[in-house]
C-alpha positions as CSV (number, residue, x, y, z in Angstrom):
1,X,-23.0,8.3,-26.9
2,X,-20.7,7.7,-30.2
3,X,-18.7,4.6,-30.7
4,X,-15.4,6.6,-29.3
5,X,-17.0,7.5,-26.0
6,X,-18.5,3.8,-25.5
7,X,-14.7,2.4,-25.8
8,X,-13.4,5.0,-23.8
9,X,-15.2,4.7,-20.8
10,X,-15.1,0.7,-21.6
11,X,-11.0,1.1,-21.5
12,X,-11.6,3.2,-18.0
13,X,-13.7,0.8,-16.4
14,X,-11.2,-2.3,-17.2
15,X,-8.0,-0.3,-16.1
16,X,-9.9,0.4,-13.0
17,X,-10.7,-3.5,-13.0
18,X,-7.4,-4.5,-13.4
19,X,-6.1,-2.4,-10.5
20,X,-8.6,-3.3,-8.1
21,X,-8.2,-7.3,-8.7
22,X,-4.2,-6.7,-8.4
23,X,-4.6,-4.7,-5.2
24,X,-6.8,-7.7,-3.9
25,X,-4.5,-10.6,-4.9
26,X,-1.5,-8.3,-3.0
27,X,-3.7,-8.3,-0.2
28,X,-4.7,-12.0,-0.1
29,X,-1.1,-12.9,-0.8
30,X,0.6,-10.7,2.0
31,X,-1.9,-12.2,4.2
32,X,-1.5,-16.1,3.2
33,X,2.0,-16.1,3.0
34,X,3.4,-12.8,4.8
35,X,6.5,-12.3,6.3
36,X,5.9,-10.7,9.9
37,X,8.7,-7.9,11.0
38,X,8.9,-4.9,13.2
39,X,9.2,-1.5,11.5
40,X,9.4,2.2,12.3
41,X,7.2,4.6,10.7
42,X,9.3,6.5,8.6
43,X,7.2,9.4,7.6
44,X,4.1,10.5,6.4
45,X,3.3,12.6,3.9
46,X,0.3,14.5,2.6
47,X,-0.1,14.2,-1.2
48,X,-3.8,16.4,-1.3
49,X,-4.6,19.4,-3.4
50,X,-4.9,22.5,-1.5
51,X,-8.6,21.9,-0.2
52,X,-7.8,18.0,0.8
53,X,-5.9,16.0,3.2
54,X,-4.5,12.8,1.2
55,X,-2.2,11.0,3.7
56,X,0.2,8.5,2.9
57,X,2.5,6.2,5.6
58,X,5.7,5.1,5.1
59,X,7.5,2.3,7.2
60,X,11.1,1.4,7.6
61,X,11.8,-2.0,7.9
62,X,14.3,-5.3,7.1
63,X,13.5,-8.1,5.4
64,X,14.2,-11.4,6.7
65,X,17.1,-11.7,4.1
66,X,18.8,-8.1,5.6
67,X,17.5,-5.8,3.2
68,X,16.7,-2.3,4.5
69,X,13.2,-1.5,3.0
70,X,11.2,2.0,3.5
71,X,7.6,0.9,2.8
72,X,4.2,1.7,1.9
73,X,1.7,1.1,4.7
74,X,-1.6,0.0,2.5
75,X,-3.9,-0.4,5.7
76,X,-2.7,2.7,8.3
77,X,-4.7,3.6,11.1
78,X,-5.5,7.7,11.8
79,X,-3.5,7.5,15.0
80,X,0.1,6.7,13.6
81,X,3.0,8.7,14.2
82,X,6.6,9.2,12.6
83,X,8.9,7.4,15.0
84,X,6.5,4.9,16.1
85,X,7.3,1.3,16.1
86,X,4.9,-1.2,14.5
87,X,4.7,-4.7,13.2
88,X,3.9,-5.3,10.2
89,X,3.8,-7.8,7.3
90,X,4.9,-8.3,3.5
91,X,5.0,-10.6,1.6
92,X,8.7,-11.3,-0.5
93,X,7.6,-10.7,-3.2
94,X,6.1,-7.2,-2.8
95,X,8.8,-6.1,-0.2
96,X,7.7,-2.3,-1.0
97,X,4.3,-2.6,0.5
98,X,3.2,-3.9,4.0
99,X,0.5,-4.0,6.3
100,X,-0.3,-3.4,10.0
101,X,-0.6,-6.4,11.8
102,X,-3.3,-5.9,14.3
């Protein structure tokens, strides 16, 4: 493999890296410091090619200072429905993204 190849792959890898380890501290900080509210799944979409099912859960909730927020769910479960009412948990700082509280 040629110098150009090695770098690229070596830039992949480390974008990867970065993403993973920011996804992880999100997680770990939601869950130290959270917020816990109820929410209402808002809808759920379906963002796979033609050949896949690539679902993606959105919740509808306010923030303990009044703010309306409609959410990413980063941990749904299969059996989640639009309409359904949840509790979940952000963290302030990262009001677009919350997690199921289970």
């Amino acid at each position: 493999m040629d110098t150009k190849g090695i770098l690229l792959w070596g830039g992949l890898i480390l974008i990867f890296a970065i993403g993973y380890f920011f996804s992880r501290r999100m997680k770990k900080q939601i869950e130290e410091n959270g917020i816990e509210v109820d929410a209402v799944i808002s809808r759920i979409t379906d963002e796979g090619g033609p050949d896949e099912i690539d679902l993606h859960y959105y919740a509808r909730y306010r923030t303990a200072d009044g703010e309306e927020i409609e959410g990413v769910l980063s941990n749904p479960t299969p059996d989640l429905v639009e309409g359904q009412t949840v509790r979940v948990k952000y963290h302030p700082k990262f009001k677009a993204n919350a997690r199921l509280v289970r």
